[in-house]
VEXBAMI-885250 format. One line per 8 residues: number of its first residue (from 1); their letters; for each residue x, y, z of C-alpha. Coordinates in steps of 0.05 Angstrom, whole numbers. Example, Ala and Ser with C-alpha at 12.3 -4.5 7.8 and 13.67 -1.06 7.14 Angstrom:
2
1 = as = 246:-90:156  273:-21:143
This chain:
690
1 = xxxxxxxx = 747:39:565  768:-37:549  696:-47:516  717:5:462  776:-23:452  752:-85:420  722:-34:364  763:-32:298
9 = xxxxxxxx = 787:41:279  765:63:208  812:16:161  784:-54:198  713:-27:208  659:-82:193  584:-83:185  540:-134:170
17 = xxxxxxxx = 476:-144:135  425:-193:140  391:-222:82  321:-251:86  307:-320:60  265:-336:-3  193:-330:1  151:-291:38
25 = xxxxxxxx = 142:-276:106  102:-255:167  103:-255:240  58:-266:293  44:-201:317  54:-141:297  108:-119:334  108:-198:361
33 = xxxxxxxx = 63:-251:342  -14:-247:302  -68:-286:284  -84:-301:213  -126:-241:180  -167:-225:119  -205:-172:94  -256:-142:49
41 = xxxxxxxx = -243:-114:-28  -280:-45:-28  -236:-12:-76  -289:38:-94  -333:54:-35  -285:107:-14  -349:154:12  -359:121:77
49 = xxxxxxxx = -322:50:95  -262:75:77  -258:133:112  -207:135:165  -236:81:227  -218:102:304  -166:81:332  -153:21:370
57 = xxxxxxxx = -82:19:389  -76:18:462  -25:60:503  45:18:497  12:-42:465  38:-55:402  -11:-82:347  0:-135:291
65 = xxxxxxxx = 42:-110:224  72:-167:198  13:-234:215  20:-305:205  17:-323:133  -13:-382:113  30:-416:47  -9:-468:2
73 = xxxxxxxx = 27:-530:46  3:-496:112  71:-482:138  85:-412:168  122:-360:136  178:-337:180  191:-262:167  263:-243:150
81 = xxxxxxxx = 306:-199:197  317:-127:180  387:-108:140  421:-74:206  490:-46:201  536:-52:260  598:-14:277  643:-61:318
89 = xxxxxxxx = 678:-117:321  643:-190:333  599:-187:269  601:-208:202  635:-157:145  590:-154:88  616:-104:32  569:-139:-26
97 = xxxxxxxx = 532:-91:-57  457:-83:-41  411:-59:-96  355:-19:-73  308:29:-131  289:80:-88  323:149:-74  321:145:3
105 = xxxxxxxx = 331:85:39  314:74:111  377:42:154  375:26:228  433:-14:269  471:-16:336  542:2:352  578:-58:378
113 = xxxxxxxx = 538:-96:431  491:-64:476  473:-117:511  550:-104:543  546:-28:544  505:20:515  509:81:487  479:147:462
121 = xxxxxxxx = 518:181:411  513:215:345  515:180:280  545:216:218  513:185:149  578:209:100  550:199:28  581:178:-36
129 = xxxxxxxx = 631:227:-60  602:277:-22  548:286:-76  499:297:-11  511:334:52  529:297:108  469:278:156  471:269:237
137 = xxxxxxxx = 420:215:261  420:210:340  446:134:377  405:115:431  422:56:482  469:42:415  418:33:367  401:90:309
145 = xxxxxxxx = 350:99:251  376:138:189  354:154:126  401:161:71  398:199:5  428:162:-67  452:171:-116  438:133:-185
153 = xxxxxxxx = 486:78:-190  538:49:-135  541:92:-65  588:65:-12  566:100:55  603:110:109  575:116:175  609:150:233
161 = xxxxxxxx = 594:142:302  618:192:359  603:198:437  627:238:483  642:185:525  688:155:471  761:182:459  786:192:399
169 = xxxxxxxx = 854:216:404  837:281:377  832:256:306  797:293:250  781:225:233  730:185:267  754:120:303  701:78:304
177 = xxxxxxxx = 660:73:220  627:31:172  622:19:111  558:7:57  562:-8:-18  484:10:-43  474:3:-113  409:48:-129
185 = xxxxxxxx = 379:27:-188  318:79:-209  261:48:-236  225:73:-298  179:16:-323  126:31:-274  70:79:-263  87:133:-228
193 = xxxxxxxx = 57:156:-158  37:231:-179  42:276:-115  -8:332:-125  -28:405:-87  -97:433:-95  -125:491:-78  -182:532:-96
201 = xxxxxxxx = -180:580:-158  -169:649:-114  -133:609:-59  -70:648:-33  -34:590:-26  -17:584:49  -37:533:105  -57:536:182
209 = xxxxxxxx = 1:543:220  27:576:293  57:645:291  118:618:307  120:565:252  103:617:207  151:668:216  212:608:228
217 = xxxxxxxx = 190:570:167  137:603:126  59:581:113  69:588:35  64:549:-24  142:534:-27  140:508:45  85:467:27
225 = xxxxxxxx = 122:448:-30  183:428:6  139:387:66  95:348:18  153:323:-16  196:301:52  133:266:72  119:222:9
233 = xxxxxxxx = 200:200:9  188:180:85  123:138:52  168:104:8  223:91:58  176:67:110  142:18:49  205:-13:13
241 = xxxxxxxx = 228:-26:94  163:-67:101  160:-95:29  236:-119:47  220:-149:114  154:-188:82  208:-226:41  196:-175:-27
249 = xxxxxxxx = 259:-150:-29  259:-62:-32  207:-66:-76  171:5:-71  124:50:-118  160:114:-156  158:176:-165  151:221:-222
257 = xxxxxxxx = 213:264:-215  231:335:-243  297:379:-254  291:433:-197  317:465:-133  340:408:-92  297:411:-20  314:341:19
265 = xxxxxxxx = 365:388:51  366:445:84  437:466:50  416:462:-24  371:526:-15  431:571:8  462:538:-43  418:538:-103
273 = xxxxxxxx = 438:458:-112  404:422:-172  375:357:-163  322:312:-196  271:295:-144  201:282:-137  154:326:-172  95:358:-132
281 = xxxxxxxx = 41:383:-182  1:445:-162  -63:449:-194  -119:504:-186  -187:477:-176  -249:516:-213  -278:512:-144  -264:583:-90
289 = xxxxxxxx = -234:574:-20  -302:585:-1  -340:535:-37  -285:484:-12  -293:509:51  -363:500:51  -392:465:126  -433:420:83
297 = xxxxxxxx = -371:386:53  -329:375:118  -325:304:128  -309:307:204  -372:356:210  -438:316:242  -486:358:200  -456:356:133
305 = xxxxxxxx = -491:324:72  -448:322:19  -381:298:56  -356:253:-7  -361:315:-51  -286:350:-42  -258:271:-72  -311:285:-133
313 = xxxxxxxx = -277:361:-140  -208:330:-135  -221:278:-179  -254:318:-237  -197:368:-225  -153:312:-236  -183:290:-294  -173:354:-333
321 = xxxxxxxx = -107:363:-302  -76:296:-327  -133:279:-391  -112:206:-375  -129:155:-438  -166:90:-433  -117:40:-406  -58:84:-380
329 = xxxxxxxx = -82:86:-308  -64:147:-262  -42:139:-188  -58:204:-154  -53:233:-99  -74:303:-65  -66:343:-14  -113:394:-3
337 = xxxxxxxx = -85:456:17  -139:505:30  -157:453:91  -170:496:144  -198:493:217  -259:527:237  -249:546:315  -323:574:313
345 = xxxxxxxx = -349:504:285  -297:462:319  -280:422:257  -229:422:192  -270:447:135  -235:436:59  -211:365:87  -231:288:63
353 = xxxxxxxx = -188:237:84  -215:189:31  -180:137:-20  -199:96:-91  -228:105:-151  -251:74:-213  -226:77:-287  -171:115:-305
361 = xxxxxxxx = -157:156:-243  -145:121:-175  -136:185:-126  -130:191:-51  -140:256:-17  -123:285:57  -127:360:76  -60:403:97
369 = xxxxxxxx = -92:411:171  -30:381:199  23:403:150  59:459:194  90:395:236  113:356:175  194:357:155  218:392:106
377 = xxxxxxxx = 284:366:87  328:301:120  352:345:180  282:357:209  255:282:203  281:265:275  265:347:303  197:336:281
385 = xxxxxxxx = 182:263:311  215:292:370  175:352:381  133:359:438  99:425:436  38:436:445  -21:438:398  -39:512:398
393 = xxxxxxxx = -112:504:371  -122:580:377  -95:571:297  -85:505:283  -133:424:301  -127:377:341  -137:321:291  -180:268:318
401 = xxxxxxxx = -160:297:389  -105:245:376  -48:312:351  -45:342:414  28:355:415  72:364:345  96:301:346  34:270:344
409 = xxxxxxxx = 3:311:298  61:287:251  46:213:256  -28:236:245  -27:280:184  38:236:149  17:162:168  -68:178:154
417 = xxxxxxxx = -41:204:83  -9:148:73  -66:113:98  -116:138:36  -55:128:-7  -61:50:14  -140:51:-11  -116:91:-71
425 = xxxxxxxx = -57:31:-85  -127:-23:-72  -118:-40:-2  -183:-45:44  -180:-38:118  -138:-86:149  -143:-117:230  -78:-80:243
433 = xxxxxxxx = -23:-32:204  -28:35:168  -97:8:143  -120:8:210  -102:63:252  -25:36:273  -4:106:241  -6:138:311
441 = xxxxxxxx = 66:104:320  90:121:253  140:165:292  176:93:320  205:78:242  247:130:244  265:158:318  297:113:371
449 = xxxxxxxx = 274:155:425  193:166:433  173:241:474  112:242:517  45:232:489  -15:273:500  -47:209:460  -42:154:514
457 = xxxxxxxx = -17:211:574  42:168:588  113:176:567  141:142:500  178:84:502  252:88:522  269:58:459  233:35:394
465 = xxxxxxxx = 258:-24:359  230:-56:288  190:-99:333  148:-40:366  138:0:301  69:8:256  70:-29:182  43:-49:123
473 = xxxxxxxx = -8:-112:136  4:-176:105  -46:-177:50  -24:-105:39  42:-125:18  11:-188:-17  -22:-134:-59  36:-85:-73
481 = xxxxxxxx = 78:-146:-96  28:-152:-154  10:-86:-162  36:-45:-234  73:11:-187  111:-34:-158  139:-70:-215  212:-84:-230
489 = xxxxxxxx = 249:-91:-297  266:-161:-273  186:-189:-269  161:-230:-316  115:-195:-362  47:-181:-340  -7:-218:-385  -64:-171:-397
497 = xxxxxxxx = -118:-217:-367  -132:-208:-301  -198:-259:-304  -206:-305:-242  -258:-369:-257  -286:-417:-201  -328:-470:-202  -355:-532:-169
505 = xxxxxxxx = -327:-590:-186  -344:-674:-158  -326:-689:-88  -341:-623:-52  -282:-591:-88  -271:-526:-128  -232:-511:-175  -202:-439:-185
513 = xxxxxxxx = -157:-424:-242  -130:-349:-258  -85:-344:-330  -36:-293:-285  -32:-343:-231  -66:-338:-160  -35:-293:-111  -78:-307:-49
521 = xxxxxxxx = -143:-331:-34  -179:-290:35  -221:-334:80  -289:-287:112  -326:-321:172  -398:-294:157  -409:-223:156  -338:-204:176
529 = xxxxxxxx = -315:-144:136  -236:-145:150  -200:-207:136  -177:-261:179  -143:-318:147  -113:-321:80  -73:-370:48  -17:-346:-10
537 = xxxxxxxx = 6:-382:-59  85:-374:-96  142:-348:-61  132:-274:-92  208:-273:-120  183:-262:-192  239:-314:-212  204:-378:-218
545 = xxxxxxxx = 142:-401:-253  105:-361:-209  40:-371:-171  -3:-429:-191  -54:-416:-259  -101:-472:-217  -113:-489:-150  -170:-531:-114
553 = xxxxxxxx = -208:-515:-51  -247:-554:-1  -288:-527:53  -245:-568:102  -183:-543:82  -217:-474:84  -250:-482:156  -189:-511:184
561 = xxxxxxxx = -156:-441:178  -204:-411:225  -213:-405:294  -274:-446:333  -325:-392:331  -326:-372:268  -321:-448:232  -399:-449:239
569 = xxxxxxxx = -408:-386:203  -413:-384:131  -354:-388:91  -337:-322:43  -283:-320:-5  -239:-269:-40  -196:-294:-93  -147:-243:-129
577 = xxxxxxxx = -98:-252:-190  -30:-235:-204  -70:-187:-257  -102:-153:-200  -163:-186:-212  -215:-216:-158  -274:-263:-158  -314:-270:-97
585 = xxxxxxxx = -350:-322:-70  -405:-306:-24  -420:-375:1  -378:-437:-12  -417:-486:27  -483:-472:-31  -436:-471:-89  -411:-547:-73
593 = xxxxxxxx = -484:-553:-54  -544:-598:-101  -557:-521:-126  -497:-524:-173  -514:-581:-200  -542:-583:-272  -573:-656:-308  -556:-647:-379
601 = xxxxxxxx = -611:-693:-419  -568:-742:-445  -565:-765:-358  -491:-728:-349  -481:-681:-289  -453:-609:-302  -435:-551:-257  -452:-479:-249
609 = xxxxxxxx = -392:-436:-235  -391:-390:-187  -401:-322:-232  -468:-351:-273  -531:-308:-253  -494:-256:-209  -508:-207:-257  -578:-189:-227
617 = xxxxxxxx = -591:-129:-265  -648:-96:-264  -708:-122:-318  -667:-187:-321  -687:-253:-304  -645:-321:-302  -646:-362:-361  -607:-427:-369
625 = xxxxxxxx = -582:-459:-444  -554:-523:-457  -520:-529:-521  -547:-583:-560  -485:-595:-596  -443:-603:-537  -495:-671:-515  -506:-685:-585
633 = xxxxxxxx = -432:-687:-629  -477:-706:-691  -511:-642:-683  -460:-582:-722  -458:-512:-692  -451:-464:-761  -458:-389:-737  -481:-346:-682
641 = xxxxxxxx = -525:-278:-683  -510:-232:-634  -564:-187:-617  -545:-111:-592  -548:-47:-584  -514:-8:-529  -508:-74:-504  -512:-143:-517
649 = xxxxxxxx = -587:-163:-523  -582:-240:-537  -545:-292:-580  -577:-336:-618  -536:-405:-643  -557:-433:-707  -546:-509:-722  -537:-543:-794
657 = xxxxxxxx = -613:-569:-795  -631:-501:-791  -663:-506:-717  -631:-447:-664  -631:-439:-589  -642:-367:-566  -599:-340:-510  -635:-266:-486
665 = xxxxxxxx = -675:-239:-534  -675:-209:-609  -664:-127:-593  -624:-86:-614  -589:-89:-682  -645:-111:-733  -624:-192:-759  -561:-177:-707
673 = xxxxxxxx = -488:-189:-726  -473:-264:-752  -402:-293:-738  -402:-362:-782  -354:-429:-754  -314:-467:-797  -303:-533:-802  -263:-563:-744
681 = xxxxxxxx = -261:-510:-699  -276:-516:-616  -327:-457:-590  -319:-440:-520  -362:-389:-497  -354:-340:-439  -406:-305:-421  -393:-255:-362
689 = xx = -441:-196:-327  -394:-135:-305
């Protein structure tokens, strides 16, 4: 066929790749065009608001992923295009080498031009010295989604493409290839994302599954295993794809990885193949099937009362399992295995799908209730977001009544894990993306081709391109950039403090400074509880100086950024550090207000900041103390008593006549501890209610 011909056989094959530009980036919709969002921090409040919210993704309607960012000039971020690799002639060969720190990397491209002809084919993924099995990903309307397995160090891929309507001169060797140089770079600087099984103390170790499934594939432990494992490496895919296409490069969280049977395919068990891949821990709870069972602690069942209990059993079971130490922080998270659905109560019993945590552990955990439809290895990714039986809830649930066939019950079980995993990482609910409900098309990342759904009860779309798939929101990927798991060797050093200060300042204007920098600042419209508008600040590269230590805000800048109806409300805001640290505001308009204003007695004007006298604790009452050496310099601060206990009680600052100011009162310690000043040297006091 003369269209073929203009292909280059395997010596002259090209590809090209398409590198985004510095600084981040957004779109306007999620698979086209969106408004500016924010969103609440509720890190901790994992027992009800963030438990997984209905849907709200309409039938062939794609929601927002990537949204308009707002930058500190006001410009819009333009999102960068997607690395595609193309087999044919008329584009750009590229043989660079891309460097990537993540085991399996998610690819997608089109053979030739489609727009001239297209085609459906078979793609062969050929790996780097034949160190992995080759893999076949399917070409629709010439356009394929692969995931490919490295190797530490440099991999040059080749791809092979083959149709049956193609000739290829009955060659061994395919005509028409490309070629990839990938240079995977593990990280080991970062905290780890620990991948966790638990199951009761007597538990047998199996999950709800079909007949069928069970005696093709097994319900055990090992399956388990092997699906748990397939799944998190399609989380990190699907997230260092987003992170790249926000303008973060493949920036991605780890795993902690062990010496063992190798499982992302299907031909290392025949063949007993060693690899080091992602560890999945399996840890015995002192709780019985039963007891996690228990009707009371289902949290999709209407009578239960104690639905947040199964996280507090994971997370004490955690705690004894890992005995983290103060300031090594654990990322965690679990699937419950003994999950199980009830066909006499209708509902999954031993499930939570619930995310966060406070100190040392932060833990997400999601029952196995849809495990029997996850991929096991590389070769059933595409079979599985393919499959269209069924759900046979004789044996197995419906999730949601949103997993009515297997494919669905895929994007359910995989993309709502990863949803908890999101709170677990710090993110909130979002307007759109995985922290919404846009998991229901998680199948669209890595299939060109979408089956039927019992979902919507329309067919899937013909074919799925980047611009119709789910993703990480905005100010998701604003946090991961930040975040200690997804840290390169290359970022500057983190400073330990995370503190974020803001106060009022002459002129209406605030003043916010952060010794990390400030990473974004989220704009609420009175009692909104997802976010909105946001503006960001640095270009998130890492290179530079970084985000700004101080910025100032105005309520007119701030307003301007939001939409008619909600510039009359009043104005929230959420600022958060490069230190993962947040400060919010809960109403600017009375912090610029008379309010903040203090009259010091020598006639000069002060300011509150924003944090004085949110402490509110109970027993307390306000109490304001002016300094007198800061009004009077002839007046000489010598010491200060702090008063305490358990906690601090009061501090008392003595002066050289021998006169004090109390600040609290005298419990506590008896006479307190005294800390004496020396000559010449500047106090600054920060006092601060946790």
């Amino acid at each position: 066929m003369p269209f073929f011909k203009e292909l280059r056989r395997r010596r002259t094959s090209s590809k090209s790749v398409n590198t985004p530009p510095n600084g981040s980036s957004a779109s306007d919709q999620s698979n086209g065009t969106v408004p500016t969002t924010k969103s609440s921090s509720t890190l901790s409040s994992f027992y009800g608001s963030n438990s997984t919210p209905a849907s709200s993704i309409q039938p062939h309607q794609s929601s927002p992923n990537l949204t308009i960012a707002t930058s500190k000039s006001g410009s819009t971020i333009v999102p960068p295009s997607q690395r595609p690799v193309a087999l044919g002639q008329g584009m750009a060969s590229n043989r660079n080498s891309v460097a990537v720190n993540q085991k399996v990397l998610l690819i997608y491209g089109q053979i030739a031009d489609p727009s001239q002809q297209a085609l459906d084919g078979t793609l062969t993924v050929c790996h780097h010295q034949d160190n992995f099995p080759p893999t076949m990903w399917p070409v629709s309307d010439s356009h394929f989604k692969a995931l490919v397995h490295l190797s530490p160090g440099p991999n040059r891929i080749r791809f092979d493409f083959t149709s049956p309507k193609l000739v290829n001169n009955n060659s061994s060797v395919p005509a028409h290839c490309s070629w990839m140089n990938i240079n995977f770079l593990p990280v080991t600087t970062s905290p780890p994302v620990q991948l966790v099984i638990l199951l009761g103390k007597d538990s047998p170790g199996t999950f709800d599954a079909v007949p069928e499934r069970v005696h093709r594939e097994g319900n055990d432990l090992d399956t388990a295993t092997r699906k748990f494992r397939m799944a998190a490496y399609l989380w990190q895919a699907f997230t260092g794809e987003q992170m790249y296409r926000n303008g973060f490069g493949r920036r991605c969280f780890r795993f902690e990885e062990e010496w063992q049977s190798g499982t992302l395919t299907f031909r290392d068990r025949d063949s007993g193949q060693m690899r080091s891949e992602a560890k999945i821990h399996v840890v015995r709870s002192e709780k019985t099937v039963k007891e996690l069972r228990d009707l009371d602690l289902a949290q999709q069942y209407d009578k239960a009362k104690r639905k947040g209990d199964l996280f507090s059993i994971a997370m004490e079971a955690m705690k004894g399992y890992f005995k983290p130490i103060q300031g090594q922080k654990q990322y965690v998270s679990v699937l419950l295995l003994d999950a199980h659905w009830d066909t006499a109560a209708k509902t999954i019993t031993g499930h939570a799908a619930l995310g966060g945590g406070s100190g040392e552990i932060q833990l997400a955990v999601f029952g196995s209730q849809a495990l029997q439809s996850y991929p096991a290895c590389l070769e059933d990714v595409v079979p599985a977001f393919t499959d269209c039986t069924r759900t046979d809830t004789s044996f197995v649930a419906n999730d949601c009544n949103e997993s009515g066939s297997n494919w669905e019950s895929a994007n359910i079980g995989i993309g709502a894990h990863l949803h908890e995993t999101g709170h677990m990482l710090g993110c909130p609910h979002q307007e759109s993306g995985i922290m919404l409900r846009d998991y229901v098309r998680l199948n669209r990342t890595f299939s060109c081709r979408e089956p039927y759904s019992t979902r919507t009860k329309s067919p899937g779309m013909r074919l799925c391109l980047p611009k119709d798939e789910c993703g990480w929101h905005r100010l998701d990927t604003l946090r991961f950039r930040y975040h200690p798991c997804f840290r390169l060797p290359t970022d500057i050093p983190a400073n330990g403090d995370e503190s974020v200060r803001v106060w009022p300042v002459d002129g209406g204007k605030v003043i916010v400074t952060a010794p990390t920098g400030i990473a974004f600042v989220e704009i609420f419209s009175g009692e909104d509880s997802t976010c909105h508008a946001w503006i960001e600040y640095g270009n998130g590269d890492g290179l530079s100086t970084g985000p700004p230590r101080q910025i100032v805000l105005t309520e007119n800048d701030l307003k301007a950024r939001l939409t008619d109806d909600k510039k009359i409300k009043r104005l929230r805001l959420s600022v958060h550090s490069v230190g993962q640290g947040s400060h919010d505001v809960e109403d600017f308009a009375q912090l610029v207000s008379k309010s903040s204003v203090v009259k010091l007695p020598n006639g000069q004007i002060s300011f509150k900041g924003s944090q004085l006298g949110t402490s509110q604790q109970a027993g307390s009452h306000p109490e304001l103390v002016v300094l007198e050496s800061a009004i009077n310099q002839k007046k000489l601060l010598t010491s200060i008593k702090v008063y305490h206990g358990f906690a601090v009680d009061g501090m008392e600052f003595l002066y050289e006549d021998l006169t004090s100011q109390l600040f609290g009162k005298r419990g506590g310690q008896p006479g307190g501890s005294e800390f004496l000043l020396g000559m010449g040297l500047y106090l600054i006091l920060l006092l601060r209610h946790r």
